[in-house]
C-alpha positions in Angstrom: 20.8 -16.9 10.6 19.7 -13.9 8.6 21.5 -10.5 8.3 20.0 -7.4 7.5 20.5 -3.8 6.3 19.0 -0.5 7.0 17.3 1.5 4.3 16.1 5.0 6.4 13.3 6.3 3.7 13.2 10.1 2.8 10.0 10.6 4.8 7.7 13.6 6.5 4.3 14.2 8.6 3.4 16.4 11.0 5.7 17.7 14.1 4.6 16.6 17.3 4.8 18.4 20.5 7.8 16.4 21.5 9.5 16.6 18.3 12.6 18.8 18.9 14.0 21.0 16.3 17.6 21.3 14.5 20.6 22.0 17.2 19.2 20.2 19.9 21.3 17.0 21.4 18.0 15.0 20.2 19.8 15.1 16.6 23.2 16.5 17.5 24.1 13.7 20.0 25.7 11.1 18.1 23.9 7.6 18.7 22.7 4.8 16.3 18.9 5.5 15.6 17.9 2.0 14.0 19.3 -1.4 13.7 18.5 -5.1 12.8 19.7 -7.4 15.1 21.0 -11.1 14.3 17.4 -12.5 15.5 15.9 -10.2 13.1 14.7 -7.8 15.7 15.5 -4.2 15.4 16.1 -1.9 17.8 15.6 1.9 18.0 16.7 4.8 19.9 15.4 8.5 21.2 16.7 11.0 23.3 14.4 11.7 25.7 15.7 12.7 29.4 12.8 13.9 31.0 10.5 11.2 29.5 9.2 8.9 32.4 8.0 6.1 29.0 9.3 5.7 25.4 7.7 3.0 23.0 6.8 2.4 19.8 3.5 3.1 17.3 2.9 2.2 14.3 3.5 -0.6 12.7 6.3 -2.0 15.0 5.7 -3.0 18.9 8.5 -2.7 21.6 8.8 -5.4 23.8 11.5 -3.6 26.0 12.2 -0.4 26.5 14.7 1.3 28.6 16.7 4.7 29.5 20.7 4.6 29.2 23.1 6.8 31.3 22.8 9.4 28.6 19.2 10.0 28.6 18.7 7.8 25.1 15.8 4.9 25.3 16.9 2.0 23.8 13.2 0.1 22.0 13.7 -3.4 20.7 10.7 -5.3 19.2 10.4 -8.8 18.6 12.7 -11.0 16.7 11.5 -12.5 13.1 10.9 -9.2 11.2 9.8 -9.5 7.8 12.1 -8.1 4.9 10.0 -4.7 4.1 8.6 -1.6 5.3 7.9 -0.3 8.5 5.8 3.0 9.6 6.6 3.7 12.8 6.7 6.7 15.4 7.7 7.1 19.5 4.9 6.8 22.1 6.5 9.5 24.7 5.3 9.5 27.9 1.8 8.4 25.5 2.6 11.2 23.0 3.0 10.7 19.4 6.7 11.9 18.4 8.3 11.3 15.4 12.2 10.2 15.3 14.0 13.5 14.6 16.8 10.8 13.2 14.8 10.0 10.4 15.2 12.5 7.2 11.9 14.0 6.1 10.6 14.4 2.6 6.8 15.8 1.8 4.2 13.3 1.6 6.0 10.0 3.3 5.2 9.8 7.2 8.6 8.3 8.8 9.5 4.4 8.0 12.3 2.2 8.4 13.0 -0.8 5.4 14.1 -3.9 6.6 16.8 -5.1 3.8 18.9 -8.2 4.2 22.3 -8.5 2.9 23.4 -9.8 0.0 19.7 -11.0 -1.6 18.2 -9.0 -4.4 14.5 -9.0 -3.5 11.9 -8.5 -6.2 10.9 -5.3 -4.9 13.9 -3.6 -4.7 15.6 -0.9 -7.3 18.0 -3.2 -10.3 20.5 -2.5 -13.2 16.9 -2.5 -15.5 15.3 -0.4 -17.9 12.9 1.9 -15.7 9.6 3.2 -16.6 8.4 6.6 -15.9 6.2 7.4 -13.2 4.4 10.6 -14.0 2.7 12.7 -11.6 -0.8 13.6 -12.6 -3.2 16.1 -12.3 -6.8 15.6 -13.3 -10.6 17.6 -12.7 -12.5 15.6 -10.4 -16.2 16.2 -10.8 -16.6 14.2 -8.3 -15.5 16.7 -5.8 -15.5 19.8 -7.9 -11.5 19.7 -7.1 -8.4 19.0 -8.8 -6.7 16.2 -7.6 -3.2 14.1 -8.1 -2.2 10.6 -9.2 0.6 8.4 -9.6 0.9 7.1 -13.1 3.5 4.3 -14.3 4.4 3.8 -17.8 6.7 0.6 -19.0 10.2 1.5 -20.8 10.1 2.4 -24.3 6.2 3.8 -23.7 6.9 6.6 -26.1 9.1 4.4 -28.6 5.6 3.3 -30.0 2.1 4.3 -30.8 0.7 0.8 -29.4 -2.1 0.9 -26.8 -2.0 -0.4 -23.5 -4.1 -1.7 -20.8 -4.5 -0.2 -17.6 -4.3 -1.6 -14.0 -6.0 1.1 -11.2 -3.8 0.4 -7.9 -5.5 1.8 -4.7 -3.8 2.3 -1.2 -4.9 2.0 2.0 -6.4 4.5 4.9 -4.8 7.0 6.5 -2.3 7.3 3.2 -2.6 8.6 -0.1 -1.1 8.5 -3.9 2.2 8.3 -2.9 2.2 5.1 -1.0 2.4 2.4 -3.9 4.9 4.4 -5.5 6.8 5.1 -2.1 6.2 2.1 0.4 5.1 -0.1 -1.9 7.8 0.0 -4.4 5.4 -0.2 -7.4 7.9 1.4 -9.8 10.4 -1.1 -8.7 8.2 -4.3 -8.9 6.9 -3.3 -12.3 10.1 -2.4 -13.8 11.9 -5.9 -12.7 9.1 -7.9 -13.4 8.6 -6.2 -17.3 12.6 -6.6 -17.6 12.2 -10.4 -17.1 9.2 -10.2 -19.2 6.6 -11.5 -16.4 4.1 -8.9 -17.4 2.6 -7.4 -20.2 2.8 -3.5 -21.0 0.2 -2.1 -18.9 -0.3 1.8 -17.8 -0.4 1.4 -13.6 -2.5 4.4 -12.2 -2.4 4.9 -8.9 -4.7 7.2 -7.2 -5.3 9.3 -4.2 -8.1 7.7 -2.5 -8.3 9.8 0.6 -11.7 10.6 0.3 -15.2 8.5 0.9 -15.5 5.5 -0.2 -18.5 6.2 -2.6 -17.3 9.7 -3.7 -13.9 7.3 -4.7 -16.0 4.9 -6.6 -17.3 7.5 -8.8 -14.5 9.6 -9.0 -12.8 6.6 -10.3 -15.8 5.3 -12.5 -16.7 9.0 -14.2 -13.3 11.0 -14.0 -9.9 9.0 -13.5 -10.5 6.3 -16.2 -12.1 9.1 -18.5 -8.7 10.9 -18.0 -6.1 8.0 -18.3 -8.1 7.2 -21.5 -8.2 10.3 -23.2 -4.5 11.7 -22.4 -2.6 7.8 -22.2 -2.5 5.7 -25.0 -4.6 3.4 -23.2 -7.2 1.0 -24.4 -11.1 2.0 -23.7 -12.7 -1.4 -23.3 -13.4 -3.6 -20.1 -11.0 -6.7 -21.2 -8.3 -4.6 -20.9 -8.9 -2.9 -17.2 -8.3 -4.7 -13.7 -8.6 -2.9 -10.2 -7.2 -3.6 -6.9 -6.5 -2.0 -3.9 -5.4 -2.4 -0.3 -7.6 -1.8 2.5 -9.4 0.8 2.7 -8.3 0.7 -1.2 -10.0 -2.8 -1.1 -13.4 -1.0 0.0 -13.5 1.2 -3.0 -12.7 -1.9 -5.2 -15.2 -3.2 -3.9 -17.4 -0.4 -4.3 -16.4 0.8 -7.7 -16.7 -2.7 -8.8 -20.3 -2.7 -7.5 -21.0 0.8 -9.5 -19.6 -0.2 -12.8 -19.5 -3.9 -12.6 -19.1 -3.7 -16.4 -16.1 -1.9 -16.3 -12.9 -4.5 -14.9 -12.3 -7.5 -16.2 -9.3 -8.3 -13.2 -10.5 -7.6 -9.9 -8.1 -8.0 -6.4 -9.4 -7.6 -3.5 -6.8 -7.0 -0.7 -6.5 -7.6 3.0 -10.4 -5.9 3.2 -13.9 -6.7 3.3 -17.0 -5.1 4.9 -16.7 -5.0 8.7 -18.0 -7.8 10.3 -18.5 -5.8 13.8 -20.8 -2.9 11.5 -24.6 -3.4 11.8 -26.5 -3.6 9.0 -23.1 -3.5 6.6 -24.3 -7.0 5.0 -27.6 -5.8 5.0 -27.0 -3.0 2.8 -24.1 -4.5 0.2 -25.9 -8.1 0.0 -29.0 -6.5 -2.3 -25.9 -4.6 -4.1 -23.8 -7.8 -4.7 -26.9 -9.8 -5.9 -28.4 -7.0 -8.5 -24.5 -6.7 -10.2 -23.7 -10.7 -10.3 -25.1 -10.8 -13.8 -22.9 -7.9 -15.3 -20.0 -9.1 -13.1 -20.2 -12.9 -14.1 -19.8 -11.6 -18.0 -16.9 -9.3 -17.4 -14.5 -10.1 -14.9 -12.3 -12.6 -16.0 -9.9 -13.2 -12.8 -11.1 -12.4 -9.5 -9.1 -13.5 -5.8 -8.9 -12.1 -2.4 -5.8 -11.9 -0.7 -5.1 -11.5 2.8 -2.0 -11.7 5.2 -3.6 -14.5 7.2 -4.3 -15.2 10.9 -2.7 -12.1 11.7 -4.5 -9.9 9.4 -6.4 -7.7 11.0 -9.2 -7.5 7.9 -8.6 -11.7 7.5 -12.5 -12.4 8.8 -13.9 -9.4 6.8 -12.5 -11.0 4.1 -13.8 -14.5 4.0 -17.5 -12.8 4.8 -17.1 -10.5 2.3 -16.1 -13.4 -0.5 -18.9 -15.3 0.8 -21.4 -13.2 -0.4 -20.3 -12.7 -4.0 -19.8 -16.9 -3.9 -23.4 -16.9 -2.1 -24.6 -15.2 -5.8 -22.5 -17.4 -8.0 -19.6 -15.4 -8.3 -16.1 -17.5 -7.5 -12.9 -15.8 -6.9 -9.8 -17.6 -5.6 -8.1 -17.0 -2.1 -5.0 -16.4 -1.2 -3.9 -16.2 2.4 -0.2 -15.0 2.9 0.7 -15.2 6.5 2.4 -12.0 7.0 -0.3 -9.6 8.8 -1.7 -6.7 7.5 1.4 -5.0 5.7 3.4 -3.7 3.1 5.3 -7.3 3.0 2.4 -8.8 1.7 1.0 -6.5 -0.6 4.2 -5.8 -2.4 3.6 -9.8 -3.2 -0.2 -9.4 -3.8 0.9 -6.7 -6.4 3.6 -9.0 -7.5 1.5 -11.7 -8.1 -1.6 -10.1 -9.5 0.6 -7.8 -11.9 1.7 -11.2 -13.7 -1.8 -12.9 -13.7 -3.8 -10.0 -16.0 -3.8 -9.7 -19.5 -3.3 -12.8 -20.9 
């Protein structure tokens, strides 16, 4: 039987309507706001007495739901939670809330990590050197803005004039820079996996992607790797880039990689593909995929889809997707992780593609 922990993350979005402020009994009556049960369920709570419904959003589903005598809804979901991550907010009376039990921090929206007892996981924070992870601000052209990424450095960076590679780590929708470093624990995979010296030094820049998907690509292409080359001691040739991204970050890999398909050498695409339900989606990136094969078939050394399986919600884009670069010659491996479309399995794509490049 597994055993689990509760790590609240420091998180913040926007107040909703229900949402009640400091002083009221939603935060001053004393209650238990989260917990793992023994089946690996967890259950939440929210005071809400004139509420006629309370569930969850998010990430998590309730599969029972009900009031107490004090006017706090107990929400459990379903047993077998995966160790990881979990966005999450109340559905109250069909109106977004989020948990006035759960701290807020700037630029997190409100999660709950799943932690079990006892077990060091490989994305979790160890007694290990730590690199730096540097907040950056760079011009965009591409928007006539300036805009912010996440950068990672390995220990010792600046015990040495050596150059590095660079991996560009994209998120998914409806996030931006700060979910690989936040959610996804990048810092913390990269520093354990260098400390047991699974990786090569690399520079990890992760970007904020929350803008179209084409304006991304040559943002990315033009500005970002411009940047990290001129102000990182970062090599400037295509053997020693890779890209990957999540998502929505999958579709501007994808797109970037179509743009400048001289430019990566690594390439992982995660838990995304074009839409299969889009019209003419295939129609338009089919000509694209075909007209780069050439440039891409010389550069790109290592290239694999992942996916969190069955229960993926992007696990048929996917395979259509891959089909059309295999359709043009192009092979990648697959990698199917059941696990759904979440954190739990791109902290292992990350994981796994981290160790894979530069070699």
């Amino acid at each position: 039987m597994r055993h689990f922990t509760l790590l609240l993350l420091f998180c913040c979005s926007v107040a909703a309507n229900y949402a009640q402020p400091p002083g009221t009994p939603a935060q001053t009556l004393k209650y238990i706001p989260f917990e793992v049960n023994a089946d690996s369920s967890a259950t939440f709570r929210f005071y809400a007495p004139n509420a006629k419904t309370v569930t969850l959003g998010g990430d998590l589903k309730a599969v029972k739901s009900e009031m107490g005598a004090d006017s706090v809804w107990t929400i459990t979901t379903s047993p077998g939670l995966n160790p990881s991550v979990y966005r999450y907010h109340f559905l109250v009376d069909g109106n977004k809330v989020n948990d006035p039990k759960n701290p807020m921090v700037a630029d997190f929206r409100p999660m709950v990590e799943v932690v079990p007892k006892n077990k060091a996981l490989f994305w979790q924070q160890k007694d290990v050197p730590h690199g730096l992870l540097s907040i950056v601000y760079y011009p965009s052209k591409a928007t006539n803005t300036t805009r912010r990424m996440f950068v990672w450095t390995p220990p010792n960076y600046f015990a040495d004039n050596k150059k590095l590679p660079v991996l560009y780590l994209m998120h998914g929708g409806g996030d931006n820079d700060t979910n690989w470093p936040g959610q996804g624990k990048a810092g913390w995979i990269l520093d354990n996996l260098f400390a047991e010296g699974k990786i090569v030094p690399m520079i990890v820049v992760m970007p904020d992607g929350s803008i179209p998907t084409e304006t991304f690509a040559e943002d990315l292409g033009n500005n970002i790797i411009r940047y990290i080359e001129q102000n990182f001691r970062a090599f400037t040739d295509t053997p020693h880039r890779a890209i990957a991204g999540l998502s929505m970050g999958g579709l501007q890999t994808l797109e970037t990689l179509l743009k400048f398909p001289d430019k990566f050498a690594y390439v992982n695409v995660m838990s995304s593909g074009w839409f299969a339900n889009r019209p003419g989606i295939f129609e338009k990136y089919d000509p694209l995929v075909k007209a780069a094969a050439a440039r891409i078939k010389q550069t790109v050394k290592y290239f694999i889809f992942t996916t969190g399986g069955a229960s993926d919600i992007a696990d048929k884009n996917n395979d259509l997707t891959r089909a059309v670069f295999e359709k043009y010659g192009l092979k990648s491996e697959l990698s199917k992780m059941e696990g759904g479309h979440s954190m739990y399995v791109w902290r292992h794509d990350l994981y796994n593609f981290s160790q894979k490049i530069f070699k």
